[in-house]
C-alpha positions as a printed Julia matrix, in Angstrom:
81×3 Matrix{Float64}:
 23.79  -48.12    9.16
 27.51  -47.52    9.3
 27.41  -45.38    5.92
 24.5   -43.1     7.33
 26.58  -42.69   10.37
 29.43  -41.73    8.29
 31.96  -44.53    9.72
 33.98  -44.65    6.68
 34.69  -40.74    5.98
 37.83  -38.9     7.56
 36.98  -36.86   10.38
 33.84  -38.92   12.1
 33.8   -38.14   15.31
 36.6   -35.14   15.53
 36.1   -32.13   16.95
 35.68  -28.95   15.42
 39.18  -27.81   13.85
 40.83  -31.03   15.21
 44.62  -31.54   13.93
 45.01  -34.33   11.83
 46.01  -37.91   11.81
 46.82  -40.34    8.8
 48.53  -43.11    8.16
 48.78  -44.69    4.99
 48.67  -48.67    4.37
 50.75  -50.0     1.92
 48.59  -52.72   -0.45
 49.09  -56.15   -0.07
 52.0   -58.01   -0.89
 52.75  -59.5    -3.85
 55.91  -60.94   -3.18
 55.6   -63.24   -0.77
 53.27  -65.04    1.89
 51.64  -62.93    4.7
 53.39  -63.92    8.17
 52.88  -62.57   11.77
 54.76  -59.57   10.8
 51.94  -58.43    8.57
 49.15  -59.0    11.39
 51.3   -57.06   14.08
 51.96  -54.28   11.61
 48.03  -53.74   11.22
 47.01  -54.57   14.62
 49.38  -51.47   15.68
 47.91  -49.26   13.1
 44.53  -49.87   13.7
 45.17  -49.33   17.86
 47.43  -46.16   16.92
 44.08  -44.84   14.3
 41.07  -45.75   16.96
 44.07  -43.95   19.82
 43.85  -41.05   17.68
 40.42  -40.63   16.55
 39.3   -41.32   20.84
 41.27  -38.28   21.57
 39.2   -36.2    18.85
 41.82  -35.67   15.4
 40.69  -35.61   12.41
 41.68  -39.33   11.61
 42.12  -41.21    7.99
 43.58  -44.81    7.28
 43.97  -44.34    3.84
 44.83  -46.9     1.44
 48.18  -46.43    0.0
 50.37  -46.85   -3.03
 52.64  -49.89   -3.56
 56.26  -49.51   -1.69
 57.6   -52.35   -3.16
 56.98  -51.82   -6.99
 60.53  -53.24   -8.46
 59.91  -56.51   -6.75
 56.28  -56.9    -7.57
 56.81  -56.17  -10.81
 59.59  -58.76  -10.79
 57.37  -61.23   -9.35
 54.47  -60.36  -12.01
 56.86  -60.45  -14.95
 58.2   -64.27  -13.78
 54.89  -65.17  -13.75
 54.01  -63.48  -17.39
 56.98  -65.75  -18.74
């Protein structure tokens, strides 16, 4: 139901020539234990992308890349030896 609606695909529910809106969410983390910090960050995300997309832009939450690579690849490498 929610695919043949297109919920997941940038730009449901924008109007015609709407300006855009992304924001990008950086992958979990790898370094350490999720706190409250975490939850806030995505709780005010998601209210700023449903703001955004209510108003009519062209909206995407898109996955990101990861912003912390030195340290997760310090963490993996710890692990590996």
């Amino acid at each position: 139901m929610w695919e043949e609606a297109d919920a997941f695909r940038a730009g449901a529910g924008a109007e015609e020539g709407a300006e855009a809106f992304t924001i990008v969410i950086p992958p979990p983390n790898v370094t350490g234990s999720l706190h409250m910090g975490h939850a806030l960050n995505n709780t005010l995300q998601d209210i700023l992308v449903r703001f955004e997309r209510m108003r009519g832009k062209n909206v995407l939450w898109q996955p990101g890349m990861d912003h912390a690579g030195i340290a997760t690849q310090m963490v993996v490498e710890r692990q590996l030896m």
